[in-house]
Structures are given as C-alpha cells and as structure tokens.
N, C-alpha and C positions, 0 to 999 in steps of 0.2 A: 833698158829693158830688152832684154831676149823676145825676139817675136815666136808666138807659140801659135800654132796654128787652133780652131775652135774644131771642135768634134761635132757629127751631128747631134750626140747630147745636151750638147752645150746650147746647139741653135733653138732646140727646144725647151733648153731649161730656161735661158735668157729671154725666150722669144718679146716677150713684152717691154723690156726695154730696150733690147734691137731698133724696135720698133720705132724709138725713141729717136728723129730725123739728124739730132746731130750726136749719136751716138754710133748707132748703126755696128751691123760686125766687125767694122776696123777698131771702134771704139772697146766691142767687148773683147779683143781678140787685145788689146792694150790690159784692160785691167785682167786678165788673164794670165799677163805675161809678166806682171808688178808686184814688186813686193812691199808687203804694209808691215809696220809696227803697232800694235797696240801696250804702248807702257800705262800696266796698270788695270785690271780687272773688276776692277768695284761697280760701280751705277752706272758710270759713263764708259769702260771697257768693256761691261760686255754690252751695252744695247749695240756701241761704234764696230764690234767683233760679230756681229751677228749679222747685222746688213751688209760690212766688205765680206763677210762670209755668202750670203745670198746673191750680192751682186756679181760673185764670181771673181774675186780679188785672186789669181793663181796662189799665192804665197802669204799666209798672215805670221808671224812672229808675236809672240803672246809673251812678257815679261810681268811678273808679279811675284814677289817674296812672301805673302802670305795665306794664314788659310782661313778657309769658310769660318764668318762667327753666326750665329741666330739674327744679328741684329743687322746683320748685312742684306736678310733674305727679304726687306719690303721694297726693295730699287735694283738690286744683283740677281738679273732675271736668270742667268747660266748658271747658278747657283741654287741649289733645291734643300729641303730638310735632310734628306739621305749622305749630303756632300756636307754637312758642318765636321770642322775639323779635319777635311782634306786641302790641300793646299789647291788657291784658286786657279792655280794655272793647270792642273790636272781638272777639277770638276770642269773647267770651260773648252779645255779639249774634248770631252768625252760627247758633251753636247753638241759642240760645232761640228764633230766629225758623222754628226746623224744628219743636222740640220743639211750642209753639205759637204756629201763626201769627195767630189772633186777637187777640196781646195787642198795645198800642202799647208800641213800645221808645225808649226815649230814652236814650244811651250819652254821658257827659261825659269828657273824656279830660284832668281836670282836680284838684288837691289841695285839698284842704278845708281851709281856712284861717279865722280868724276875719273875714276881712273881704268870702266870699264865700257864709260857710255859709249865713248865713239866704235869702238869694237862690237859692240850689240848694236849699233843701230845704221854701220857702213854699209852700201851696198842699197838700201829702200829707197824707195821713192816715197813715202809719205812715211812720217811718225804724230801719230795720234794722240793726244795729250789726255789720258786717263787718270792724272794721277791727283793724290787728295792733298799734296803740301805744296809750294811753291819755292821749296830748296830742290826737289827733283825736277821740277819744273823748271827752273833757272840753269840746271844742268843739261836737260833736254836743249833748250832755247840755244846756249851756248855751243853746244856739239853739231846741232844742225846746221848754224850760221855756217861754223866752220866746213863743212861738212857738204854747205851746199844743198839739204835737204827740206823740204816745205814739210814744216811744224804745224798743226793745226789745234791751238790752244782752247781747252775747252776749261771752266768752273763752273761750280754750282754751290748755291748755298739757300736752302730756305724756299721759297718758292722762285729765285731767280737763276737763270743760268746767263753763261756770258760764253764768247763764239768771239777768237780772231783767227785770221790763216796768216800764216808768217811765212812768205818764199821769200830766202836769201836776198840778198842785193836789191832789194825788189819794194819791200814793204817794211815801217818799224818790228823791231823785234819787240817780245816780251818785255825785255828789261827797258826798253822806250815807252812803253806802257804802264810799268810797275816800276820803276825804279830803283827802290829795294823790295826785298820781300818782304811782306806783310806778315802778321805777325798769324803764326799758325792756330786753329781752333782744333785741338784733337778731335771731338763729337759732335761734327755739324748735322745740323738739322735739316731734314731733306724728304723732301715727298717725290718719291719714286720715280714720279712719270715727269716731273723737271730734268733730271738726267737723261730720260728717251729724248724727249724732246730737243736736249742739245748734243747728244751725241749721233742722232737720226741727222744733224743739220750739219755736224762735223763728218760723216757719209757723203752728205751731198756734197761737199769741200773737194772731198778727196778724189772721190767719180772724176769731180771736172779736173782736178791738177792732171790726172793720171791720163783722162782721153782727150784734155783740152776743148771740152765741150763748155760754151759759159763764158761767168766772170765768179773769180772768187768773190770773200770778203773785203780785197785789196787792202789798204789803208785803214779797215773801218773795225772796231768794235761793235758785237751785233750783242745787244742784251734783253734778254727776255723775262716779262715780267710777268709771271702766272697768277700772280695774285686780282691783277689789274687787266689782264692778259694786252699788254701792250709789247710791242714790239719797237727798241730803240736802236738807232745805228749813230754811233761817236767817232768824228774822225782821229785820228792818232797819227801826232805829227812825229817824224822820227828826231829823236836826240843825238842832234850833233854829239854832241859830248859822251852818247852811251858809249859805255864799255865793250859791249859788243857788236854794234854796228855802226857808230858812228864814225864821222869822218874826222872827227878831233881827237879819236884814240890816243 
C-alpha cells in the first residue's frame, strides 16, 4: 500500500473509529491507502461496498456483469426501482459516490473468467466474495492463492449465511472446504438482512487484514443461523491433496 496521508476531513469523518484503541489514525490512514475488490453486486456486494465505502477504504473496484431486475430489489440495498434495467455496477456507483465521495471508485462492467481474473484483481489487498455461483468463486479462490491475496468468502442461502477469510499460505482455501463445486441453484431464496448481516461481518474481515488490528476467522468457518439465531464456527482442516493449496499438489 501507498501511504496516503489523512486530511483534516478525514479525522472528522472517521473520527469514531479513530477512536477505536487499536485502530487509531495509522490504522485509518492504512485503509485509506488499500485497495478492495468487491466481485459482484447483489445482497452481499453491496451491503460489503457500502461499509468499505464508510469506513474509508481509499480505493473500491466494483465488478459485476449484470443489471438491475425487480426481484433483486428486497436484499440489493444500492439498488432502487429508478435503476431496474441499468447495469449494477453503474446504479452502485452513483450511490456510493454520494454516500462517500472521498473514496476512488472504479466500476468494471465485466464477468470474471479465468483468463481475466488475475488482471482485475492484481495489485488489492483484499477481494470480497459477492458472488452468487461457486464456479466464480472457485476462480476467485484460485487467482488469490496465487496471487498472494486474502479472499474473504462469503454465501448465503435462505435464512443462513456462511463467513470464511482465506490468507494465502496461511489458512485452508476454498476448495479445502468445498471440494468440488456444488451443484448451483439459479433462484435462491433469501431474506434480505441475511446478506447485511454477513457481508457487515465480511467488513469487519477486511478492516482487520488491512490495519492488522484483531484476529481474523483464521482456520474457522463462521455460519449463521437466522432462523435459530445461532451462531456456529467449524474448524476446516487444510487438504493436503487440494489442488490449490495443498502440499501434495
């Protein structure tokens, strides 16, 4: 990261979590200076694109390939009835640049593929897991290992969300998790404030990777269960054998 100096704006925008003892303004003057990915704009891109926006993140990068539908609009809070039919990485820019206008925004109107991922996602310090299939996901997971970047994998389905943070060398990846991919559901069912609630906790992920304030998820699978409102954490042993981080490649 480029160290950017804070402006007195800044001390007064932040001021409350300045505040914060192991944050403080070396901390906000780190995530000032960081660049985030958010792949993917739906439930969980934009609540994750809205608090690294507040929190002052200097740099978001916003990938998503498609546009606003009706049915998006009870979870896709950057998302309003005036925006159906604009592509989501436009309505979510236009939002975030009100919400805050000191961050730089960078909006791709493009699908993540293996043969562009590493070139959209080189250069961040965190990449955000928005997305709704787990063949972009499995892509994501791969590019970062290599890449050296901390993935912070987020799902949801139904009244549960699920939370790991993946740093390189460091913790299982995805695919030590999942194995293969599962089999995709085009129309999951989803109540709205399931996704804030795990992309608000993929925020708080990222805060700490970026100012080193904390402990991540480390090793551990966080899953949330809103129905029962229980909160579960699974540890996840890494697969020698996986194909992307194991040591029996």
């Amino acid at each position: 990261m480029i160290n950017i100096e804070l402006t007195a704006q800044d001390l007064e925008r932040y001021d409350r979590q300045i505040r914060l003892p192991n944050l403080g303004v070396e901390g906000q003057r780190k995530l000032k200076s960081a660049t985030v990915i958010v792949a993917g704009l739906g439930g969980l891109g934009c609540i994750s694109s809205i608090y690294l926006a507040v929190a002052g993140v200097g740099r978001l990068i916003l990938i998503d390939k498609e546009k606003v539908e009706l049915s998006n609009l009870n979870r896709q809070i950057l998302h309003w009835d005036k925006d159906i039919g604009r592509y989501k990485v436009d309505s979510a820019m236009e939002k975030l640049n009100q919400i805050n206008p000191t961050v730089e925004l960078c909006g791709l109107i493009k699908e993540i593929n293996e043969e562009n991922v590493k070139e959209l996602i080189r250069g961040s310090n965190v990449v955000m897991d928005g997305m709704d299939n787990f063949r972009t996901r499995f892509i994501l997971n791969k590019a970062c290992h290599e890449l050296g970047i901390p993935f912070i994998h987020a799902a949801i389905y139904g009244l549960e969300g699920r939370l790991m943070t993946i740093i390189p060398g460091k913790t299982p990846c995805l695919q030590c998790l999942i194995p293969t991919p599962p089999r995709e559901v085009k129309l999951l069912p989803v109540l709205g404030a399931i996704p804030a609630v795990t992309a608000g906790l993929q925020v708080v992920e990222a805060v700490k990777i970026i100012t080193g304030m904390g402990e991540t998820t480390g090793s551990n699978l966080v899953i949330i269960d809103g129905e029962f409102m229980k909160f579960d954490i699974i540890k996840v042993a890494r697969n020698e054998s996986c194909p992307i981080c194991g040591i029996k490649k």
